[in-house]
C-alpha positions as CSV (number, residue, x, y, z in Angstrom):
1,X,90.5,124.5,85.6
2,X,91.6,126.8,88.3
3,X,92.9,129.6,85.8
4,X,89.1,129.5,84.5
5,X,87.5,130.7,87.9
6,X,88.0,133.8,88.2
7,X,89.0,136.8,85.3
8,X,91.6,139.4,86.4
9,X,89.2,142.2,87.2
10,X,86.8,139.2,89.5
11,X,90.0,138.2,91.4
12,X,91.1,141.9,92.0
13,X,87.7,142.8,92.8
14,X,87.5,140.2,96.0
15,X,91.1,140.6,96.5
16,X,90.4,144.0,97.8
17,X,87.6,143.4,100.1
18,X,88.4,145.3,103.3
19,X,88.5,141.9,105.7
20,X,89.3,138.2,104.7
21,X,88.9,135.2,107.1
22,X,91.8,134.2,108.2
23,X,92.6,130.3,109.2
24,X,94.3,130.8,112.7
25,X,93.7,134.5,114.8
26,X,96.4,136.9,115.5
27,X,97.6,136.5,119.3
28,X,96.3,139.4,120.1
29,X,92.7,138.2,119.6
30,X,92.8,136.8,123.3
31,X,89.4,136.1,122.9
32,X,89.7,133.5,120.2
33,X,92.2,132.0,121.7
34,X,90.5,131.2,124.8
35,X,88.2,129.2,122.8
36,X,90.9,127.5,121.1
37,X,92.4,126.7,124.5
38,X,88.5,125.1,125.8
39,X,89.6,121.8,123.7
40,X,91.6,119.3,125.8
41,X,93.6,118.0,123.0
42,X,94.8,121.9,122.1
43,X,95.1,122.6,126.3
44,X,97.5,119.7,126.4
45,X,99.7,120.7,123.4
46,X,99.6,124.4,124.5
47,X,101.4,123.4,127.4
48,X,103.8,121.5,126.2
49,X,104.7,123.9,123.5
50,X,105.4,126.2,126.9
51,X,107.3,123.1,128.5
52,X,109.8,122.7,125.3
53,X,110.2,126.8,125.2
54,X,111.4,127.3,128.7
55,X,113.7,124.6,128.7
56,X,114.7,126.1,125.3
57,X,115.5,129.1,127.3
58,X,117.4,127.1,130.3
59,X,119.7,126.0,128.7
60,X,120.5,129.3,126.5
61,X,124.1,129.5,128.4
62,X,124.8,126.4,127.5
63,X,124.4,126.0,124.1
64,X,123.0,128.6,121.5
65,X,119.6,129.0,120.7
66,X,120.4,129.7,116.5
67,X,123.3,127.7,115.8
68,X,125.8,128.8,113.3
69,X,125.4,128.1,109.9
70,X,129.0,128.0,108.7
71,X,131.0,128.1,105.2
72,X,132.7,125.0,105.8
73,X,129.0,123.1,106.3
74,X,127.5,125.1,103.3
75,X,130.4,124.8,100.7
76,X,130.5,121.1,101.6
77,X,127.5,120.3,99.4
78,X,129.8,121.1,96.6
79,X,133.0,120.1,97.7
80,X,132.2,116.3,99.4
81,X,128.3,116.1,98.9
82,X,127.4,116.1,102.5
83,X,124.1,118.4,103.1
84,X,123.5,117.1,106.4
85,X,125.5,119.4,108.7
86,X,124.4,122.5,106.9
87,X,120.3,121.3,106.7
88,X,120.6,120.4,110.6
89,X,121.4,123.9,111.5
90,X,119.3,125.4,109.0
91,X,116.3,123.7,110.0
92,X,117.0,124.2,114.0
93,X,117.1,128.0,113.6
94,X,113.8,127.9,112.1
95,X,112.1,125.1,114.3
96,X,113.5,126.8,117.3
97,X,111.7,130.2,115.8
98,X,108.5,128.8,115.0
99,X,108.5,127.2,118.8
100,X,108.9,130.5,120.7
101,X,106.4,132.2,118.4
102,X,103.7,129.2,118.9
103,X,104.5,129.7,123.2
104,X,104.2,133.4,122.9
105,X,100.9,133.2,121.2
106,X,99.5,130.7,123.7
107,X,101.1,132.5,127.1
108,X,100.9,136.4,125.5
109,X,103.3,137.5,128.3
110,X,106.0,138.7,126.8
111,X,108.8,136.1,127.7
112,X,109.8,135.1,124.4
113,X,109.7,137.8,122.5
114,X,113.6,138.7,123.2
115,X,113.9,135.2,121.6
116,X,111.5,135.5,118.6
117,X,113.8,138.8,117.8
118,X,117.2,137.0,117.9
119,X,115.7,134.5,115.8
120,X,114.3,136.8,113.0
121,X,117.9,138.5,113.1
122,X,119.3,135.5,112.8
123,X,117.2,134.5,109.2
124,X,118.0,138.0,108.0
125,X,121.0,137.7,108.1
126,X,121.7,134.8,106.3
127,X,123.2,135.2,103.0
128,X,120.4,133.1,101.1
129,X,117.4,131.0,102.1
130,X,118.0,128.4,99.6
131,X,119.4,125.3,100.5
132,X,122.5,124.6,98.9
133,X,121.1,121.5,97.1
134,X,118.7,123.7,95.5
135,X,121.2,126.7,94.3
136,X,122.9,126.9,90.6
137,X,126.4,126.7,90.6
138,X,129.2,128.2,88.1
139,X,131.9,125.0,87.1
140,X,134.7,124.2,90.8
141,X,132.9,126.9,92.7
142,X,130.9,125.5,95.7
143,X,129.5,129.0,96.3
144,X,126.0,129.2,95.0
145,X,125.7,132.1,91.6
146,X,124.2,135.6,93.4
147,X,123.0,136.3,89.6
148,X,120.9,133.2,89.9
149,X,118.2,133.6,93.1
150,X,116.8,129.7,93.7
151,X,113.0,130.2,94.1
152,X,113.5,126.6,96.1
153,X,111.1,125.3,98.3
154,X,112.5,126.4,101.7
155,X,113.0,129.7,100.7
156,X,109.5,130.1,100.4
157,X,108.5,127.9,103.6
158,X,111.1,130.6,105.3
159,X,109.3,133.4,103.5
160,X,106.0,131.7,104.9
161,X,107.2,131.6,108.3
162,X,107.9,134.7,108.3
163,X,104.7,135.6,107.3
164,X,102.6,133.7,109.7
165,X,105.3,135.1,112.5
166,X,104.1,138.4,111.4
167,X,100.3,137.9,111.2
168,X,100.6,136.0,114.5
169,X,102.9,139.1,116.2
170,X,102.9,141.9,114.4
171,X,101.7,144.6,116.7
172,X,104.2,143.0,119.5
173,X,107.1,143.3,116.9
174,X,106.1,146.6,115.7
175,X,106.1,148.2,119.3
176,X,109.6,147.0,120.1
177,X,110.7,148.5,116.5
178,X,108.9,149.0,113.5
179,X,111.5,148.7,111.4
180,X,111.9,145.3,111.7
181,X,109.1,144.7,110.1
182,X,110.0,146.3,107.2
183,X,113.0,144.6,107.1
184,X,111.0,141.6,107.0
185,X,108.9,142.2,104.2
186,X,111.6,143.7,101.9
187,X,113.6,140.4,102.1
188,X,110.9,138.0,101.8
189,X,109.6,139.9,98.9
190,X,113.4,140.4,97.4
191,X,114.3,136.3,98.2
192,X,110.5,134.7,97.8
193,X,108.5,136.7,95.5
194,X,110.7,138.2,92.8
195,X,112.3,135.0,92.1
196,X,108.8,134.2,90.3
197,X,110.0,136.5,87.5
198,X,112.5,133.5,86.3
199,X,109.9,130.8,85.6
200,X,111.5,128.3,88.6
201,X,111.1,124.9,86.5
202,X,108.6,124.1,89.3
203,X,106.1,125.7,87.2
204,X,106.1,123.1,85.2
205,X,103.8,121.3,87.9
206,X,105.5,118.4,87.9
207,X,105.9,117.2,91.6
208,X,105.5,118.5,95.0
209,X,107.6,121.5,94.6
210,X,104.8,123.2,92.5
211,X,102.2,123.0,95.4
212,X,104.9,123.5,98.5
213,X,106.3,126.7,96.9
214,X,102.9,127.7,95.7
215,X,101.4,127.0,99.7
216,X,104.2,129.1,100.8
217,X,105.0,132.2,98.4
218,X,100.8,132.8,98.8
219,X,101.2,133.0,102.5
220,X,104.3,135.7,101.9
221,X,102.5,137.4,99.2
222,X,99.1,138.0,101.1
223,X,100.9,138.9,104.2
224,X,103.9,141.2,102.1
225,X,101.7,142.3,99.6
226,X,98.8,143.4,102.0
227,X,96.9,146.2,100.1
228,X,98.8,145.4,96.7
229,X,95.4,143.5,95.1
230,X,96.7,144.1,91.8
231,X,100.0,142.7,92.5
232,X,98.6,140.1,94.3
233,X,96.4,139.0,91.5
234,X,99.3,138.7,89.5
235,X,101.2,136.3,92.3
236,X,98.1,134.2,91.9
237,X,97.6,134.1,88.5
238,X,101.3,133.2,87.6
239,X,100.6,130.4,90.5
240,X,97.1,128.9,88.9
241,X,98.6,127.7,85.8
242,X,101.5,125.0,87.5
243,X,98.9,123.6,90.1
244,X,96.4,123.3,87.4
245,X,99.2,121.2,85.5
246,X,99.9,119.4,88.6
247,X,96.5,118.4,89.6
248,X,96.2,116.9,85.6
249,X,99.6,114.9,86.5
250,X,98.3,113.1,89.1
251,X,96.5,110.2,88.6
252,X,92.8,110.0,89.1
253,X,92.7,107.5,92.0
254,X,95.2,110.2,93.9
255,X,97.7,107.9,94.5
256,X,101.3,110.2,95.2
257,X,104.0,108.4,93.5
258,X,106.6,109.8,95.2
259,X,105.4,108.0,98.6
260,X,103.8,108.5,101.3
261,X,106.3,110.8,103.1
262,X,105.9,113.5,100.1
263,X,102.1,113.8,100.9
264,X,102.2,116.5,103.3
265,X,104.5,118.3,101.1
266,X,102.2,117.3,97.6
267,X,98.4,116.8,98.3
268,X,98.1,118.6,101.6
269,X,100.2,121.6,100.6
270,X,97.6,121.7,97.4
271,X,95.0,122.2,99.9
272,X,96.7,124.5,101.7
273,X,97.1,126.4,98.6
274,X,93.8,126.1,97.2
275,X,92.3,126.6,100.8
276,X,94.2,130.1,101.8
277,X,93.5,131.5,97.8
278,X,89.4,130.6,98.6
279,X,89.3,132.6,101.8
280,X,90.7,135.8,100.1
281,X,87.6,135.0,97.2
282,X,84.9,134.3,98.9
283,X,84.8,130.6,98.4
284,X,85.5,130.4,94.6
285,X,87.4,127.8,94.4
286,X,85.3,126.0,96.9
287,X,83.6,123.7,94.8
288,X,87.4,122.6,93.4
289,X,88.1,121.1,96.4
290,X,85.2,118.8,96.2
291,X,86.1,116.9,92.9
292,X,86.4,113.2,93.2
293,X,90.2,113.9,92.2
294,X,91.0,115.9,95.0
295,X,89.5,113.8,97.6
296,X,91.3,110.8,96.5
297,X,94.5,113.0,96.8
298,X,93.7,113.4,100.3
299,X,92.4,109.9,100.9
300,X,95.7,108.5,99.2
301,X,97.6,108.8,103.0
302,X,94.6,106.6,104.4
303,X,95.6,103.4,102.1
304,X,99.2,103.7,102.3
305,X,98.7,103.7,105.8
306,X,99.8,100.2,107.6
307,X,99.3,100.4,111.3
308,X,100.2,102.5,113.9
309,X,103.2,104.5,112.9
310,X,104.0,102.3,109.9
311,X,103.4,103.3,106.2
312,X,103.9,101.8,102.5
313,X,107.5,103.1,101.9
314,X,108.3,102.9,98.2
315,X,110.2,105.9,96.8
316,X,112.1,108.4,99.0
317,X,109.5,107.8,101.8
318,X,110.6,106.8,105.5
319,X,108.6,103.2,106.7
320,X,108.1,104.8,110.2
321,X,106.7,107.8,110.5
322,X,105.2,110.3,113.2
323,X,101.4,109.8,112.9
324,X,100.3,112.6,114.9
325,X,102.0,115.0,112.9
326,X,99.3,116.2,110.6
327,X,96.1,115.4,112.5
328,X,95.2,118.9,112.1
329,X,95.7,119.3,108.4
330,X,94.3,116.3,107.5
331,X,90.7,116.8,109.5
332,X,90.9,120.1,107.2
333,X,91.1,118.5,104.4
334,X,88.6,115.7,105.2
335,X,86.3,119.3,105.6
336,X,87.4,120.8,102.5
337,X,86.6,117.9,100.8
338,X,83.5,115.7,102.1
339,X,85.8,112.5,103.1
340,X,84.4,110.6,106.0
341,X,86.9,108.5,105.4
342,X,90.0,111.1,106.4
343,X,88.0,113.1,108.8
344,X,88.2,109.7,110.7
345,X,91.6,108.9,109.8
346,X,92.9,112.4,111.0
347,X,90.8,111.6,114.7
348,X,92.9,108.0,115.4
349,X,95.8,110.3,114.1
350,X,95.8,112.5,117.4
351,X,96.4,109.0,119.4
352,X,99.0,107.2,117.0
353,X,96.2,104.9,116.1
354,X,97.1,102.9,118.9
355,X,95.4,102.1,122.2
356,X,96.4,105.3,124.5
357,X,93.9,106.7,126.0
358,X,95.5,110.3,125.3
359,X,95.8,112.2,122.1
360,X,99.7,112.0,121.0
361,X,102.3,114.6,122.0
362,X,102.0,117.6,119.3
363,X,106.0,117.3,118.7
364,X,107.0,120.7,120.2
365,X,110.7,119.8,120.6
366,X,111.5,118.0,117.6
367,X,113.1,119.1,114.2
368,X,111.5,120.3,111.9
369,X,108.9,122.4,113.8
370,X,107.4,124.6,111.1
371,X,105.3,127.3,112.1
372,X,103.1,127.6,109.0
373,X,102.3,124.2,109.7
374,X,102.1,124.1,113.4
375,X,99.7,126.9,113.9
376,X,97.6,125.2,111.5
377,X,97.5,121.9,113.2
378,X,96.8,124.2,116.3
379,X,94.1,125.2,115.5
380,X,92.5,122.7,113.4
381,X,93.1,119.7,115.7
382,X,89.9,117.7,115.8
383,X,88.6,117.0,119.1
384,X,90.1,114.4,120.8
385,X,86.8,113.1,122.8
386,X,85.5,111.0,119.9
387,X,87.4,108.6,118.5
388,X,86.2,107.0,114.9
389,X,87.7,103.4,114.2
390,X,88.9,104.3,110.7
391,X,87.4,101.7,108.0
392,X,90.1,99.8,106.1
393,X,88.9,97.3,103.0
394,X,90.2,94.1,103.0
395,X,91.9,95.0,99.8
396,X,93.5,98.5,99.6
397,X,93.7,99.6,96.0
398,X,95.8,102.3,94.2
399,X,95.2,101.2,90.8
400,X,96.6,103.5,88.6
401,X,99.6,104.1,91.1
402,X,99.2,99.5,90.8
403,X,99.6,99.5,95.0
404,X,97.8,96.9,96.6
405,X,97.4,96.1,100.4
406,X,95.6,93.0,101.5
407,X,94.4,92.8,105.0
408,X,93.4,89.6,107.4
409,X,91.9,92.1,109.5
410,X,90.5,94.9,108.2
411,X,88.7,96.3,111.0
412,X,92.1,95.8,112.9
413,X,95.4,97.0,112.0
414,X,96.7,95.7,114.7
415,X,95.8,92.3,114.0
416,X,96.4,89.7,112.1
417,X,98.7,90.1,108.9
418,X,99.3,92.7,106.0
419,X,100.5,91.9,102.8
420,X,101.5,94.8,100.3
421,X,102.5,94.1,96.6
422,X,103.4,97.4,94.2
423,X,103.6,97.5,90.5
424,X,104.1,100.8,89.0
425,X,107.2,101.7,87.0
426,X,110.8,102.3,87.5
427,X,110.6,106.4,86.5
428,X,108.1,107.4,89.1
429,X,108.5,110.4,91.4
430,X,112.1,109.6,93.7
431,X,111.9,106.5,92.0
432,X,113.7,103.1,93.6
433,X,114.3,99.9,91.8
434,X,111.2,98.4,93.0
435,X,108.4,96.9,90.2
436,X,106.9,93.7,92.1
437,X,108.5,94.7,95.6
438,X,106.0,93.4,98.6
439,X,106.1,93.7,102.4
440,X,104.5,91.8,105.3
441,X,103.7,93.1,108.8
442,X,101.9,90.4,111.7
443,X,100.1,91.7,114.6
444,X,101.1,95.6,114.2
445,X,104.5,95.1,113.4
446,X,106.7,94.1,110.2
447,X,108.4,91.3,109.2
448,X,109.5,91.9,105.7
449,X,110.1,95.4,104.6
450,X,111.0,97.6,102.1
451,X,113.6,99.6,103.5
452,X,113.1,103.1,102.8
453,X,115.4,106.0,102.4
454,X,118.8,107.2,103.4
455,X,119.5,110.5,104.0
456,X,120.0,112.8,101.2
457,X,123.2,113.8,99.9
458,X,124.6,115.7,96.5
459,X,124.5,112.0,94.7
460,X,120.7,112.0,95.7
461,X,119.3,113.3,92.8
462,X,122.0,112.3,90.2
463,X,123.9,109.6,88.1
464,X,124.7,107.8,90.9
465,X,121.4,107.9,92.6
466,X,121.3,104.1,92.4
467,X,125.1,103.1,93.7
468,X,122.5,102.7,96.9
469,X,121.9,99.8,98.1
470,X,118.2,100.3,99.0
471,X,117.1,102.4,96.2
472,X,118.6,99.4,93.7
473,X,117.2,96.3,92.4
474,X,119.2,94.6,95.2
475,X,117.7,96.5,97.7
476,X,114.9,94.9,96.8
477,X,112.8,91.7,97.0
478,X,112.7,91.3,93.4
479,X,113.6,87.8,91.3
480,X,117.2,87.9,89.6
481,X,117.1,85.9,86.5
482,X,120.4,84.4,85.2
483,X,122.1,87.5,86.8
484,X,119.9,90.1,84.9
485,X,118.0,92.7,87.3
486,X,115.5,95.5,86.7
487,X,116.9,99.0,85.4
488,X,115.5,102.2,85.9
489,X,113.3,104.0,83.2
490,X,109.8,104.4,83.0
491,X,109.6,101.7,79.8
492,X,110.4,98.9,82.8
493,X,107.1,98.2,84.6
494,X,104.5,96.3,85.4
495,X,100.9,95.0,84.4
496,X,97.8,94.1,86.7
497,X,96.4,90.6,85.7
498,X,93.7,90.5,88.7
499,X,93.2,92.5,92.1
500,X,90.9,91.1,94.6
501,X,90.5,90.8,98.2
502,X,93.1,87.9,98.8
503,X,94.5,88.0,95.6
504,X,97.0,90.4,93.3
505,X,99.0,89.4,90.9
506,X,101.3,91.2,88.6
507,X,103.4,90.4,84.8
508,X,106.7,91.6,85.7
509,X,108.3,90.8,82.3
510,X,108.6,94.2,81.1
511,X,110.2,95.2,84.2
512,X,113.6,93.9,82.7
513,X,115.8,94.8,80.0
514,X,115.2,93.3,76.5
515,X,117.5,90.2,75.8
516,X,116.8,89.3,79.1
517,X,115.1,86.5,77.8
518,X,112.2,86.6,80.1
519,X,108.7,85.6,78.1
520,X,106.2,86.0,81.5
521,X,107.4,86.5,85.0
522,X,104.0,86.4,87.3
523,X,104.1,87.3,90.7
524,X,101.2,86.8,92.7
525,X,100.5,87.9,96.1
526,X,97.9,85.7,98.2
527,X,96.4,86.0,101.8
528,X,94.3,83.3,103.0
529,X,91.6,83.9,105.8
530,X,93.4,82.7,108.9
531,X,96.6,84.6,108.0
532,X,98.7,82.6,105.9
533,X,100.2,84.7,102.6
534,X,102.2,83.2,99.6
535,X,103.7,84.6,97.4
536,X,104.2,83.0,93.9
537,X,106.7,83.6,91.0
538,X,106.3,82.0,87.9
539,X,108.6,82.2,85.5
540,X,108.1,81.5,81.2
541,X,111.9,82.2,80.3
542,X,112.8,82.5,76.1
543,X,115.1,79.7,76.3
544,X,116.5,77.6,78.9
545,X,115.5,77.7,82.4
546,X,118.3,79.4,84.1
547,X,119.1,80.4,88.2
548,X,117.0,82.8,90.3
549,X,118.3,84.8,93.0
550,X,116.1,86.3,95.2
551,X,116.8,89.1,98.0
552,X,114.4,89.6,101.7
553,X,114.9,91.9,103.7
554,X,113.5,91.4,107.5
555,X,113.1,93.8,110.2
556,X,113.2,90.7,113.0
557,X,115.9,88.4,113.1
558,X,115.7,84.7,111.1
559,X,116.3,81.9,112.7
560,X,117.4,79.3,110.2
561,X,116.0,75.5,110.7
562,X,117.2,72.3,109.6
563,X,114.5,71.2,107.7
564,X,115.2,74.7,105.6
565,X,112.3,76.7,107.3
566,X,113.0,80.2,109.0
567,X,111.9,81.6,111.9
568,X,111.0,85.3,111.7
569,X,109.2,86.3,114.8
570,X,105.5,85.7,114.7
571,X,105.8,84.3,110.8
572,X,107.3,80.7,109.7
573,X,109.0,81.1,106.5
574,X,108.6,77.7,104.3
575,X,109.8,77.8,100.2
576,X,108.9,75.8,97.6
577,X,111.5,75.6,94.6
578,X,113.9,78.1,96.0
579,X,115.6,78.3,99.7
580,X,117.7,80.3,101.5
581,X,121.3,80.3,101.3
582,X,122.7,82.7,103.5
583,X,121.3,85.7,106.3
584,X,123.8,88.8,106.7
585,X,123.1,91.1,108.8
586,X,122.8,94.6,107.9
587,X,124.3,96.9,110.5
588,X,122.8,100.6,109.5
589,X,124.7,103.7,110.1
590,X,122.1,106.1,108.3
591,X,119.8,108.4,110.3
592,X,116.6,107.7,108.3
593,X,117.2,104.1,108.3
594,X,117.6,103.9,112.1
595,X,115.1,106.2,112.6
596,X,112.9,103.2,111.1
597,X,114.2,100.0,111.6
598,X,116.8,100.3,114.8
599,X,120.9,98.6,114.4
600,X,119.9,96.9,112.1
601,X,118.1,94.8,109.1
602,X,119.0,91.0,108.4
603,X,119.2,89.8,104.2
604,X,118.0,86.8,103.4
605,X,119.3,85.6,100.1
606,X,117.2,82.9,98.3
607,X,118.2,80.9,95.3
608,X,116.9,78.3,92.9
609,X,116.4,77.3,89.0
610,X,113.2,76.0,88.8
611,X,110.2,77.9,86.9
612,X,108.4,78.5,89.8
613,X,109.0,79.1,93.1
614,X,107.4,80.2,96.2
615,X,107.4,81.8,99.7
616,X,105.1,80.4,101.6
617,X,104.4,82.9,104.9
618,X,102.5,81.4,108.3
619,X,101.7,82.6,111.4
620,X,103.2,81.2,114.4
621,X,100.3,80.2,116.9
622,X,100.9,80.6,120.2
């Protein structure tokens, strides 16, 4: 599709056009940026981009303002597994960049640019913009292979950063030495644009590394490569084929199966992409960006979203999450592509679809702040002076990604109770155990959850991905039968027998190992009018009948009643052919998962041996 567009000669041609819009001006275009400054929304996060640089600067005697990024933290991906320590410093240095550069665009004065040139001396001199995760490795040696450059994914963001740094300041950089810029482009070309010759295995187009790196290395090359059409059109034409493959990957209703924190990184990145390669052709890839396909990519965020900062967690995704953070790259897209829909969702973004009366803060102080992606939001923040009441349907369907949310209230997240129920298979993109898992939120808040993700470590992405508890089966509220659990592999999935507002219900069967001895295992997901949701298992075993053991997790605390009932804030727990046996309490020590759910979770663990059983979920009236 996208390799079709354009031949070599046609891309070269409008590659060398003597001006190309550009999505953000330079800071010397004073002009411009007075306009930009006329919205309120943009005023307000100017000056707290200002706020967070000075007291950046305050406290430089006190602390650095790059920390170190030593051997001990960089071998130690290697020698214990930990990428933590490393990623945290990595990341500051170029958050901490990207922040002075945003505050010396908006004040123009001068003040930071001592800063901005620390910060670039401090990237160049790094021994290799990979993260260790991402490097090859010879046998016992935690140093990363010099022969083997990892074309990794923040490699290129850096190489992007740079870029944007350099388009943003580069007549302020080159008066104070222009010689640093050629440094620049040398090792952004040498670390983010040679790699390409090695085929990365991202070409494949398999997840979001093909549109992240592919969002990124265009960025370096059209900023690096400026007068080099030739070699530009060869960047872009080695970079058409993987996001043509990835675009054919997805699925047609644009459902991301690696979860809704991966969207920025997957669907928006592609727009990006496709977005920055149209303004250097004069729109040919324009009418791309209208397909059906791409604007349920960008629509895909909109029904995974719960209420407020709460999202559909399944995979590697985080439950709570910032929902501010993309307003500006979402209303893009929503232009790009024709979707009401997101333009809306995008314009609650900029006030955490809550009930402030102020678009939320743009994040300046927190980590990561990425330029690339900041000066984009910057600038294509929609106005914050009309607000749209995004338009949720009673039933929310993915059905080729099989994720279903059911609403009480659809024209009020807020209000009234959510009911989730995902089907999909156990090989998806950062897969968890999770065929059959379901959540429930009442009144804006949730009450049983799918946990999310832990912080990423060397076992991540390996053999022992699953020795975590919340990316196993137990992590999970799925049935147990007679011991046996679900296993990963894309063969163990499920089957949609009906969707409809109210009503979803799912064959699990397959889900489980053969010999299992399971003939039909139903599970059906209900919510009635005034609240109420049920969930039903049914079970057909081959054989006897044996036990079920079931797994909840909560994010309030249960109070267990005499009659067998359990109190879980604003919801009543009552169970039909199983019951509860025992609540443990969950006391969390990982970032991500405190990030999301506070101290702590509480487990409920149900059991039972009857055929069917179910969980019957009511709303306490006040």
């Amino acid at each position: 599709m996208l390799k079709e567009i354009l031949s070599r000669t046609e891309l070269i041609e409008r590659l060398n056009a003597p001006e190309h819009p550009r999505c953000y001006p330079p800071g010397s275009d004073r002009a411009r940026w007075a306009r930009l400054l006329d919205s309120p929304v943009r005023r307000a996060w100017a000056e707290e981009y200002l706020r967070a640089a000075r007291q950046l600067k305050d406290r430089r005697g006190s602390e650095p303002l790059y920390p170190q990024l030593s051997a001990a933290d960089a071998l130690a991906f290697i020698r214990n597994g930990n990428r933590v320590d490393y990623e945290a410093g990595y990341f500051l240095r170029r958050s901490r960049l990207s922040l002075f550069t945003m505050a010396e665009c908006i004040s123009w004065s001068g003040e930071f640019l001592p800063e901005i040139i620390e910060g670039i001396w401090q990237l160049l001199g790094e021994l290799y913009w990979a993260l260790p995760a991402h490097c090859s490795y010879l046998p016992g040696d935690p140093m990363p292979r010099r022969d083997k450059p990892a074309a990794d994914l923040f490699a290129a963001e850096t190489g992007a950063i740079l870029a944007d740094l350099v388009n943003l300041l580069g007549g302020k950089l080159a008066e104070e030495s222009p010689e640093l810029v050629n440094w620049l482009r040398a090792t952004v070309i040498e670390r983010v644009i040679d790699p390409l010759k090695f085929e990365p295995w991202w070409f494949g187009g398999a997840n979001n590394w093909t549109p992240w790196c592919s969002a990124n290395v265009l960025d370096a090359a059209f900023t690096f490569l400026n007068g080099e059409p030739v070699r530009q059109a060869q960047i872009i034409e080695m970079l058409l084929g993987p996001n043509d493959r990835f675009i054919a990957n997805y699925p047609e209703d644009g459902g991301c199966d690696e979860g809704p924190g991966y969207f920025q990184v997957s669907a928006l990145c592609l727009m990006q992409f496709l977005d920055e390669l149209n303004r250097r052709t004069d729109n040919a890839y324009l009418d791309v960006m209208r397909q059906p396909k791409l604007r349920n990519m960008g629509e895909y965020i909109v029904k995974a979203h719960l209420t407020g900062p709460w999202f559909l967690s399944p995979s590697d995704s985080t439950a709570k999450m910032t929902p501010n953070a993309n307003a500006g790259l979402l209303a893009r897209y929503a232009e790009l592509s024709g979707s009401e829909q997101l333009a809306s969702y995008a314009r609650e973004a900029l006030y955490g679809f809550g009930p402030c009366r102020e678009p939320l803060p743009c994040g300046a102080e927190k980590s990561p702040l990425k330029l690339n992606d900041a000066i984009r939001n910057f600038c294509w923040a929609p106005a914050g002076d009309a607000r749209r009441k995004v338009r949720y349907p009673a039933l929310g369907a993915l059905p080729d990604l099989q994720l279903f949310v059911l609403r009480e209230q659809p024209e009020d997240e807020f209000r009234g109770t959510i009911l989730t129920l995902k089907g999909g298979h156990n090989a998806e993109g950062h897969n968890h155990i999770d065929v059959g898992q379901f959540e429930l939120f009442r009144d804006g808040a949730p009450v049983i959850v799918d946990t999310g993700t832990m912080c990423y470590d060397r076992f991540t992405f390996n053999e022992r991905r699953y020795e975590r508890w919340c990316y196993n089966a137990e992590g999970h509220n799925l049935p147990q039968i007679n011991g046996v659990v679900q296993l990963d592999g894309g063969e163990y999935k499920a089957r949609v027998l009906a969707a409809e507002p109210g009503c979803v219900e799912l064959e699990l069967c397959d889900a489980y190992p053969a010999g299992s001895r399971i003939a039909s295992l139903i599970r059906k997901a209900e919510l009635c009018p005034d609240g109420a949701a049920t969930i039903t298992d049914t079970l057909r075993p081959a054989g006897v009948a044996g036990t079920v053991r079931l797994p909840l997790y909560s994010a309030v605390e249960p109070v267990k009643r005499p009659d067998g009932s359990c109190r879980l804030g604003s919801i009543e727990l009552r169970t039909e052919g199983i019951a509860v046996e025992s609540v443990e309490v969950i006391e969390l020590t990982d970032s991500r998962l405190i990030h999301s759910w506070g101290s702590r979770l509480y487990k409920l663990v149900l059991t039972g041996k009857q055929p069917e059983w179910k969980l019957l979920f009511s709303p306490v009236r006040s």
